[in-house]
Biotite code that builds the C-alpha atoms (Angstrom):
import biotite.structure as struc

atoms = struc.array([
    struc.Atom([16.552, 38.983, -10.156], chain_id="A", res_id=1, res_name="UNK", atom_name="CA", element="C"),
    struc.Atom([16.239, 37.289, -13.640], chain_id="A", res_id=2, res_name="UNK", atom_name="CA", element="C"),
    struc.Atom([12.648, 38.337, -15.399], chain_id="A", res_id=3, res_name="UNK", atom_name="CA", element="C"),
    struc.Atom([11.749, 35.777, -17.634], chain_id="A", res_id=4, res_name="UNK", atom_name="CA", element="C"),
    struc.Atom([8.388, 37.478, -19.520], chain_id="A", res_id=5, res_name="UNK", atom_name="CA", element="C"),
    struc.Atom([6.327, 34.094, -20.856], chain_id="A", res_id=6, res_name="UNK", atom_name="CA", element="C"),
    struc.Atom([3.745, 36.744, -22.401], chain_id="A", res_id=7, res_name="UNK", atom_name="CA", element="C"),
    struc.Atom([3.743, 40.556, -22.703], chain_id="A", res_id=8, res_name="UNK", atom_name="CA", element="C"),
    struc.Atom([1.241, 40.446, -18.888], chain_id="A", res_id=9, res_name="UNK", atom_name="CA", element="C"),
    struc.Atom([2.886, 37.314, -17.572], chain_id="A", res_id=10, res_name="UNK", atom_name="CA", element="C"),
    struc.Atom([6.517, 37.213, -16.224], chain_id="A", res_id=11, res_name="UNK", atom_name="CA", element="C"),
    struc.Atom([7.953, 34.783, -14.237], chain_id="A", res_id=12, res_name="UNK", atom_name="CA", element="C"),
    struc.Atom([11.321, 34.330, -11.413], chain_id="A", res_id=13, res_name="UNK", atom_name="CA", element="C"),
    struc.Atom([13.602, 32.143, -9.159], chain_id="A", res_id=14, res_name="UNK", atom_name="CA", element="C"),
    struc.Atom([13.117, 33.224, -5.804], chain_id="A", res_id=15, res_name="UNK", atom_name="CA", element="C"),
    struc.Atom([13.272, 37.229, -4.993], chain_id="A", res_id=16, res_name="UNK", atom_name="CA", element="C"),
    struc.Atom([13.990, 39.233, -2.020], chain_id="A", res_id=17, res_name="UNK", atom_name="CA", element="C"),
    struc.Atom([12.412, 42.244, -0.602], chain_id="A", res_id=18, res_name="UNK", atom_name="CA", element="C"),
    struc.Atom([14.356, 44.558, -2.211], chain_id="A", res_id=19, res_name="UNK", atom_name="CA", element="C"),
    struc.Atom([13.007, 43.399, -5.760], chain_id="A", res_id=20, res_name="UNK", atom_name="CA", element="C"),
    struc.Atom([9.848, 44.592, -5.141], chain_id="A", res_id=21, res_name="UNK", atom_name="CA", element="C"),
    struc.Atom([11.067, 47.946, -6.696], chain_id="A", res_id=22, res_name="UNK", atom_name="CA", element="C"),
    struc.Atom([12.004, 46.911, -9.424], chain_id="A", res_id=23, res_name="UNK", atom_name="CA", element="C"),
    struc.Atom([9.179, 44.513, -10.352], chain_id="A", res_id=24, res_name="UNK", atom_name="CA", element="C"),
    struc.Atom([7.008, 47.766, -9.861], chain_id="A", res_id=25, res_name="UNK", atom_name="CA", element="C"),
    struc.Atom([9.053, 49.424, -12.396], chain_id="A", res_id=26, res_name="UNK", atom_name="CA", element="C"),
    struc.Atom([8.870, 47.274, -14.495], chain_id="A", res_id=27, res_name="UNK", atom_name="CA", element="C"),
    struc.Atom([5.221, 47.789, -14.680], chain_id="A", res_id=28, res_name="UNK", atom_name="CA", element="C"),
    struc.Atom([3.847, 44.603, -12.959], chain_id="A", res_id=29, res_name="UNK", atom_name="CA", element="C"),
    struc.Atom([1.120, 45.198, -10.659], chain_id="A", res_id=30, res_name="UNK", atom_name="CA", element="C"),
    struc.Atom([0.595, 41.719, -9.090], chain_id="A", res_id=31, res_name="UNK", atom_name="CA", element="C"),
    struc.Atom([2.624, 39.337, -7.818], chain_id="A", res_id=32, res_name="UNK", atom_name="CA", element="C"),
    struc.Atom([2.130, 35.546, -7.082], chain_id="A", res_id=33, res_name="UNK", atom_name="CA", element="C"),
    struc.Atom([4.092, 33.704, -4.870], chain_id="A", res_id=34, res_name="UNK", atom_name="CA", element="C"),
    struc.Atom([4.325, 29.821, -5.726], chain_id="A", res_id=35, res_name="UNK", atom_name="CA", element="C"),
    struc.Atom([6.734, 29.160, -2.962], chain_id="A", res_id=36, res_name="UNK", atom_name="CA", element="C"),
    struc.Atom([5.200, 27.132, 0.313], chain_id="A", res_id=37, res_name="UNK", atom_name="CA", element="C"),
    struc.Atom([6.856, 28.991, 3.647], chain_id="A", res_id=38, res_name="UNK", atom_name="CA", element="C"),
    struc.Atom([7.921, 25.629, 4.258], chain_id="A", res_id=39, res_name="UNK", atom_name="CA", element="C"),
    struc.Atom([10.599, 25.586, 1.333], chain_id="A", res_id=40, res_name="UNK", atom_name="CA", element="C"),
    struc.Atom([11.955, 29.300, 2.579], chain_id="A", res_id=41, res_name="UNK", atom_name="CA", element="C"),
    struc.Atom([14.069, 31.086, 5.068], chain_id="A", res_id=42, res_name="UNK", atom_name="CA", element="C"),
    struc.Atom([11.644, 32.938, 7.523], chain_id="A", res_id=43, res_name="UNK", atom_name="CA", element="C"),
    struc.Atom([13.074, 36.196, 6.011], chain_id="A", res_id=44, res_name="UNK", atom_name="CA", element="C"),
    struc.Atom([11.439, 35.556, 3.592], chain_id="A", res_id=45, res_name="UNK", atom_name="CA", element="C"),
    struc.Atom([7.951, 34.141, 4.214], chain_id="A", res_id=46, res_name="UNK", atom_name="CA", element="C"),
    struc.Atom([4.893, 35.212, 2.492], chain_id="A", res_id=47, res_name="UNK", atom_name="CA", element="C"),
    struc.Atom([3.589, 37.596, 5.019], chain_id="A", res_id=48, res_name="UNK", atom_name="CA", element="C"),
    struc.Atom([7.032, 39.517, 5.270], chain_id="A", res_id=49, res_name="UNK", atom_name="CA", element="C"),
    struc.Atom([7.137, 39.472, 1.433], chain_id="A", res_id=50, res_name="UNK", atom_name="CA", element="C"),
    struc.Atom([3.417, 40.335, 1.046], chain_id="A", res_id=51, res_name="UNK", atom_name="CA", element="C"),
    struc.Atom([4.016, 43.529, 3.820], chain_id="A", res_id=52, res_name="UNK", atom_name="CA", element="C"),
    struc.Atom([6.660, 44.542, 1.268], chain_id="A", res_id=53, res_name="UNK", atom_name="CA", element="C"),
    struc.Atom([5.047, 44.641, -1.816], chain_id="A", res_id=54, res_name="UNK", atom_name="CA", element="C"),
    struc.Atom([1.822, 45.943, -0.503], chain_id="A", res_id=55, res_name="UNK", atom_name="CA", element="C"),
    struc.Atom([3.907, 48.781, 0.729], chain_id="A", res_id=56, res_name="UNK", atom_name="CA", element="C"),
    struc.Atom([4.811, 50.012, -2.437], chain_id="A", res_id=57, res_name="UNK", atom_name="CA", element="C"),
    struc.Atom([0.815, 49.242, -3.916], chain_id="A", res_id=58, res_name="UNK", atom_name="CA", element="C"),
    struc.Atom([1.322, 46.349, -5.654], chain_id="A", res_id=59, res_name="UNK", atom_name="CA", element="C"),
    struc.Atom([-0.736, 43.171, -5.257], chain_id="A", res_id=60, res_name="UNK", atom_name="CA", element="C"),
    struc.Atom([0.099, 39.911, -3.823], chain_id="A", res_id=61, res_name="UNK", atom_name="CA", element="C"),
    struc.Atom([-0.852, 36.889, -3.764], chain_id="A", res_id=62, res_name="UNK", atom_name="CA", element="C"),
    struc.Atom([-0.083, 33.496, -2.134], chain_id="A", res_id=63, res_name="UNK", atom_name="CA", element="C"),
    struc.Atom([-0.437, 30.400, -4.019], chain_id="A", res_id=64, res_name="UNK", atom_name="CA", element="C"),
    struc.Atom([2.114, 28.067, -2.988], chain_id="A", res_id=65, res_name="UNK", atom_name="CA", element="C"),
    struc.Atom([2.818, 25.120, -5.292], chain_id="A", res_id=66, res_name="UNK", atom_name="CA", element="C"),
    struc.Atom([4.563, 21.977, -4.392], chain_id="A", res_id=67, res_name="UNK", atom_name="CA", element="C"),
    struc.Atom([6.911, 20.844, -6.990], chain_id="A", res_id=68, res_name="UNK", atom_name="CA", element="C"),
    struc.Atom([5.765, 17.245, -8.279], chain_id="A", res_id=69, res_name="UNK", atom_name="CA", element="C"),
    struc.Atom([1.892, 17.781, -6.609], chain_id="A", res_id=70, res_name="UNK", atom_name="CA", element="C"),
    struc.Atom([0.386, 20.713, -8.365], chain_id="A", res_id=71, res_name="UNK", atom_name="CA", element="C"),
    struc.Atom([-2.877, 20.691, -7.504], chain_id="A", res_id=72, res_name="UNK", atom_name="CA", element="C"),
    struc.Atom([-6.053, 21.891, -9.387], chain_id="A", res_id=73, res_name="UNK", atom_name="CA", element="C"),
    struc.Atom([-6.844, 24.423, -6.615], chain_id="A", res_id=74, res_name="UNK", atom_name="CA", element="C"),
    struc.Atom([-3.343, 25.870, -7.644], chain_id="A", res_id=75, res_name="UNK", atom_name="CA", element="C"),
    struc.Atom([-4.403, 25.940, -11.039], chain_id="A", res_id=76, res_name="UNK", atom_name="CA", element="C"),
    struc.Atom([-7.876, 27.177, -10.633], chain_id="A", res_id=77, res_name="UNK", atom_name="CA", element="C"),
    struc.Atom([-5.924, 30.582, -8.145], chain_id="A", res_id=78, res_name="UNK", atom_name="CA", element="C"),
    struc.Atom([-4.154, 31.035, -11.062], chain_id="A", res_id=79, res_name="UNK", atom_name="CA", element="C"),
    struc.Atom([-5.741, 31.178, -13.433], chain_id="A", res_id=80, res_name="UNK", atom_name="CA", element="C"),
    struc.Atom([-8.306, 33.497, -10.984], chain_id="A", res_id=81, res_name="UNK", atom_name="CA", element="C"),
    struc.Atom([-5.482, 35.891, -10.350], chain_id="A", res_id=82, res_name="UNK", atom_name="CA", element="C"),
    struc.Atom([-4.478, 36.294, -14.259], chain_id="A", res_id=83, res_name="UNK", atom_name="CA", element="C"),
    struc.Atom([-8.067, 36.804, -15.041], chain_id="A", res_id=84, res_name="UNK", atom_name="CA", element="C"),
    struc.Atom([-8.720, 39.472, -12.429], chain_id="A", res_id=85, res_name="UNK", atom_name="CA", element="C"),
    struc.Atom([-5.321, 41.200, -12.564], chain_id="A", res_id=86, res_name="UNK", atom_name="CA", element="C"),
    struc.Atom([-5.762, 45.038, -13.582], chain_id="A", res_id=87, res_name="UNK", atom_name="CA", element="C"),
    struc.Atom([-1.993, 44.612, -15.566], chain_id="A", res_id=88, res_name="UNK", atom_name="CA", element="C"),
    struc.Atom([0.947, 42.325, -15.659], chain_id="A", res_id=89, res_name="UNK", atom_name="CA", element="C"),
    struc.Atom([1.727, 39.771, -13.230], chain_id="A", res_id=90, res_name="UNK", atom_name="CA", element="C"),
    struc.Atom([4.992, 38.487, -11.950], chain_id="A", res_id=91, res_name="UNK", atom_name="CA", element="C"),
    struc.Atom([5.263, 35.125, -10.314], chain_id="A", res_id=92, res_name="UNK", atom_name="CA", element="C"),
    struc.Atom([8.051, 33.511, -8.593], chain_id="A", res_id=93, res_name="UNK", atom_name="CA", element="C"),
    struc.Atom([9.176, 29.687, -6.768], chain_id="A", res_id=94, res_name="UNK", atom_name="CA", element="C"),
    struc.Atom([12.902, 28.321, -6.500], chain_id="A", res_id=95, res_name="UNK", atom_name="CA", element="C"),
    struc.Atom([13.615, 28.697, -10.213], chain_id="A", res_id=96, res_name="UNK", atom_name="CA", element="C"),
    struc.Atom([10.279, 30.226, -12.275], chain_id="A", res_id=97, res_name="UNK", atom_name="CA", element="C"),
    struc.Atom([9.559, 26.164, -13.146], chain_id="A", res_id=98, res_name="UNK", atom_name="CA", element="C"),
    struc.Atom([6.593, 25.869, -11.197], chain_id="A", res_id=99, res_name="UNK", atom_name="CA", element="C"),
    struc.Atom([5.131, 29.269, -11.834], chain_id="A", res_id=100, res_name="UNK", atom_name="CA", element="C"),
    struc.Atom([5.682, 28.333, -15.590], chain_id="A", res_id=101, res_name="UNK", atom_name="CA", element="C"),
    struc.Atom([3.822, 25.253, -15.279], chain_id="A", res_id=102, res_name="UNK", atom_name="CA", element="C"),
    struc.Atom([1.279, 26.125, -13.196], chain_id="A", res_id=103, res_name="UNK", atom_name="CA", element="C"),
    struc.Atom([0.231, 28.979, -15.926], chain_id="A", res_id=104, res_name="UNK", atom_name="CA", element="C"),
    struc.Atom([0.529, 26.776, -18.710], chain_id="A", res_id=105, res_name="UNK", atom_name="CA", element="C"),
    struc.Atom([-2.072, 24.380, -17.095], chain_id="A", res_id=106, res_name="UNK", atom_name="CA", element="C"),
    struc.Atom([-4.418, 27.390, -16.383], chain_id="A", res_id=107, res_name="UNK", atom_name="CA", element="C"),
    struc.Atom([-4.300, 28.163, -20.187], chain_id="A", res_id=108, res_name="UNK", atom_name="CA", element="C"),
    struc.Atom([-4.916, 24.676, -21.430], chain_id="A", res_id=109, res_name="UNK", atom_name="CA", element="C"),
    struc.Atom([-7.887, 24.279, -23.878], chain_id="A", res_id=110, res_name="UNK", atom_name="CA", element="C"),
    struc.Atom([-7.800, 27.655, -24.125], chain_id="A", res_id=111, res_name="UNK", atom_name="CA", element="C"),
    struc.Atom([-4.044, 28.422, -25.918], chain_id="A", res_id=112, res_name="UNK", atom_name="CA", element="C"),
    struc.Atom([-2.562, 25.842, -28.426], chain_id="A", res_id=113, res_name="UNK", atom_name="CA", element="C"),
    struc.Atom([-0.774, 22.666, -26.711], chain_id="A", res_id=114, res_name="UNK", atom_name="CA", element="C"),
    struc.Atom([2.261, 23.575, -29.137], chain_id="A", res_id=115, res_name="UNK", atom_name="CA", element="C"),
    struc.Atom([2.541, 27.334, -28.312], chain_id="A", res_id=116, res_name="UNK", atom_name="CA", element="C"),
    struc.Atom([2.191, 26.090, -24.070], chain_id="A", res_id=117, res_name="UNK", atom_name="CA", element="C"),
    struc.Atom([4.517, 24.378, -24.595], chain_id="A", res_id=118, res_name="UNK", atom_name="CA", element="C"),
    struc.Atom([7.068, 26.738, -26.588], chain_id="A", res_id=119, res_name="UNK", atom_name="CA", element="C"),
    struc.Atom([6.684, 29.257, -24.410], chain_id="A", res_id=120, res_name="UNK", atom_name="CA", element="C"),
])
């Protein structure tokens, strides 16, 4: 699993598997956002086996599936929702942390610096 922290509450990840829920707990996140459709995923690893998981071990989750090229404004509006309400860090994760990168850049526009979106 490769952690990439964007902010000191906002992390973000290629694809995990169940057994990274551990260590995402660890490391102190206590939500985590899935960006991934089923769709794009082996059946292993679908949202509701993933979300059984992390629930399991009391952390948070939450489905938001992007699809890369169409983000949506619904997608943008759940997560920028979830970051608001979240009671700590979050951890998000799609095929290679892109998506989850983007998608919480564009729920901070207007409200962080184009420049420092960007940079990060």
């Amino acid at each position: 699993m490769d952690i990439r922290a964007l902010t000191e509450t906002y992390a973000v990840s290629p694809q995990i598997d169940l057994v990274d829920f551990a260590a995402i707990k660890a490391a102190g996140y206590v939500t985590v956002i899935n960006n991934r459709p089923d769709a794009e995923i082996p059946e292993a690893i679908h949202n509701d086996t993933m979300r059984q998981q992390a629930e399991a071990l009391g952390l948070n989750f939450v489905t938001n599936p992007v699809i890369g090229g169409a983000i949506t404004l619904e997608n943008i509006r759940t997560q920028a929702d979830v970051l608001a309400q979240a009671q700590g860090p979050v951890f998000a994760y799609c095929a290679s942390g892109n998506r989850s990168s983007i998608v919480w850049a564009l729920a901070h526009a207007g409200k962080i610096p184009t420049d420092q979106l960007i940079a990060t």
